[in-house]
Kinemage of the C-alpha trace (Angstrom):
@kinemage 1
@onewidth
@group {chain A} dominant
@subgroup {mainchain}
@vectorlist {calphas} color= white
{ca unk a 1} P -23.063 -86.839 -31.269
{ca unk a 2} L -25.458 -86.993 -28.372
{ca unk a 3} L -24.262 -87.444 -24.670
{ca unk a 4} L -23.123 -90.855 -24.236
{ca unk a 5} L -21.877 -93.171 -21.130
{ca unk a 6} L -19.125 -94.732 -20.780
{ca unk a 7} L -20.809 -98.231 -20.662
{ca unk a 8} L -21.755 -97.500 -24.691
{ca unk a 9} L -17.661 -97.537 -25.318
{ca unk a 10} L -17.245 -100.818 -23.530
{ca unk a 11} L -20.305 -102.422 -25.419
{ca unk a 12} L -18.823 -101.132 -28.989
{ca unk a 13} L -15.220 -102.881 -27.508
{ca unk a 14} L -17.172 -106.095 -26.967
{ca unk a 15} L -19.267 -105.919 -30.567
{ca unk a 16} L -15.636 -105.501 -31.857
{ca unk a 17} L -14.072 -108.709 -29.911
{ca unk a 18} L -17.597 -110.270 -30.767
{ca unk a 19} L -16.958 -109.770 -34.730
{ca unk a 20} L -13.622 -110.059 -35.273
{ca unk a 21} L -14.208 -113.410 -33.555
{ca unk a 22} L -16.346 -114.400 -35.721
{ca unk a 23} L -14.638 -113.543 -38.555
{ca unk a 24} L -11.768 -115.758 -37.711
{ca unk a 25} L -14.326 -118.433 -37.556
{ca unk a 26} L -15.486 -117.594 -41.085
{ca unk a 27} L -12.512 -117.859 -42.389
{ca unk a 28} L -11.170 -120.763 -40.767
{ca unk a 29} L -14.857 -122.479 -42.082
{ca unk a 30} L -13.572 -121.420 -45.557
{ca unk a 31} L -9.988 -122.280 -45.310
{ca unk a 32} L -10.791 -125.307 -44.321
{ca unk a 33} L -13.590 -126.544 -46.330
{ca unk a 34} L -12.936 -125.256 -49.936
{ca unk a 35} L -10.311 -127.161 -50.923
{ca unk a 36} L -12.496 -130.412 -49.301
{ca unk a 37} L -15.036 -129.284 -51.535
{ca unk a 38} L -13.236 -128.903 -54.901
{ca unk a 39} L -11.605 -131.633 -55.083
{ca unk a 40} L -13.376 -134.246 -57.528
{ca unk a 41} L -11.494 -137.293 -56.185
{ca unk a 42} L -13.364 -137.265 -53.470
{ca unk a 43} L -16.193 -139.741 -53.215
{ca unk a 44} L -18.989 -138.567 -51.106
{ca unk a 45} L -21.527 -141.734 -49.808
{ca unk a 46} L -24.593 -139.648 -52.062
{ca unk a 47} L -24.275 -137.596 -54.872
{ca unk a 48} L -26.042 -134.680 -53.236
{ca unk a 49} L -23.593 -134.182 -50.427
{ca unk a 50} L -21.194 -132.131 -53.057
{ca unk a 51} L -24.137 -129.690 -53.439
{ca unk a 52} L -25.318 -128.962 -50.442
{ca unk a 53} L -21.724 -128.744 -49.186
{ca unk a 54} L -21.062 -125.899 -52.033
{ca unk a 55} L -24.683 -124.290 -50.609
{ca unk a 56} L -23.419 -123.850 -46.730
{ca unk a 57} L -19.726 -122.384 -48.178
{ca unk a 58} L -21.620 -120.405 -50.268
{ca unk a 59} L -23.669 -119.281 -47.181
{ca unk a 60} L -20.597 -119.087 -45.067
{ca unk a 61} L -19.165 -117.093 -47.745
{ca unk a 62} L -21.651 -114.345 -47.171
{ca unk a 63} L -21.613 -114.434 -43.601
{ca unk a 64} L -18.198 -114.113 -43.961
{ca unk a 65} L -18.449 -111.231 -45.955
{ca unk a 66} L -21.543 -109.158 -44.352
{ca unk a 67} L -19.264 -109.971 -40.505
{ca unk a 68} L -16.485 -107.731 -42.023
{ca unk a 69} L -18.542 -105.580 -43.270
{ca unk a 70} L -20.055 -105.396 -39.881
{ca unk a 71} L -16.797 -105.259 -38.493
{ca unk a 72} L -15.599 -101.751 -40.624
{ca unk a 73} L -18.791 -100.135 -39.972
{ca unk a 74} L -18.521 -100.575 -36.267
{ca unk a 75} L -14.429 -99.909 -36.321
{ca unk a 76} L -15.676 -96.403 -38.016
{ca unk a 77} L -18.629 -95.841 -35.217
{ca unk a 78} L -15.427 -96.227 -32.712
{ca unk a 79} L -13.290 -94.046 -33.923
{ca unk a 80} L -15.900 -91.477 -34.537
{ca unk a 81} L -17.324 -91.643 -30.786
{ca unk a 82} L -13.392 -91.744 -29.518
{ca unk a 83} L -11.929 -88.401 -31.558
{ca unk a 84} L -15.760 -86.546 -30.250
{ca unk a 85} L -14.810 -87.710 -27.016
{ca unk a 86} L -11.221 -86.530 -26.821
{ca unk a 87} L -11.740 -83.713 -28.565
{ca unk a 88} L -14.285 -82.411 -25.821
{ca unk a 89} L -12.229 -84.001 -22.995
{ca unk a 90} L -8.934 -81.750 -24.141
């Protein structure tokens, strides 16, 4: 791993506040919405609401999913650049 500052551990700290919090937004988006948007007694004031709500969950979905992801990727980046780092600091 090339030399690095320690400004570049507090930035990876902050991408990893900045994604978990956003996957606690994604899934409270889900949690909440899904069961609003199965349930057929619901009457919507046009028939394409239902759609286009199943559209953004399905969009939401992915976000979801590509923000976790996101999230192991950059959890393995941090663990890699903090064992290099105490293993050259010991």
């Amino acid at each position: 791993m090339p030399e690095c500052s320690v400004e570049y551990g507090l930035y990876k700290t902050r991408t990893l506040i900045f994604l978990a919090v956003q996957c606690a937004i994604g899934l409270f988006v889900l949690i909440g919405a899904v069961p609003f948007s199965i349930d057929s007694d619901i009457t919507f004031a046009h028939s394409a609401i239902r759609p286009l709500i199943v559209i953004l969950l399905t969009i939401t979905l992915l976000w979801f999913i590509s923000t976790l992801l996101a999230l192991v990727v950059v959890i393995r980046d941090q663990k890699r650049y903090l064992r290099f780092h105490i293993c050259l600091n010991v």
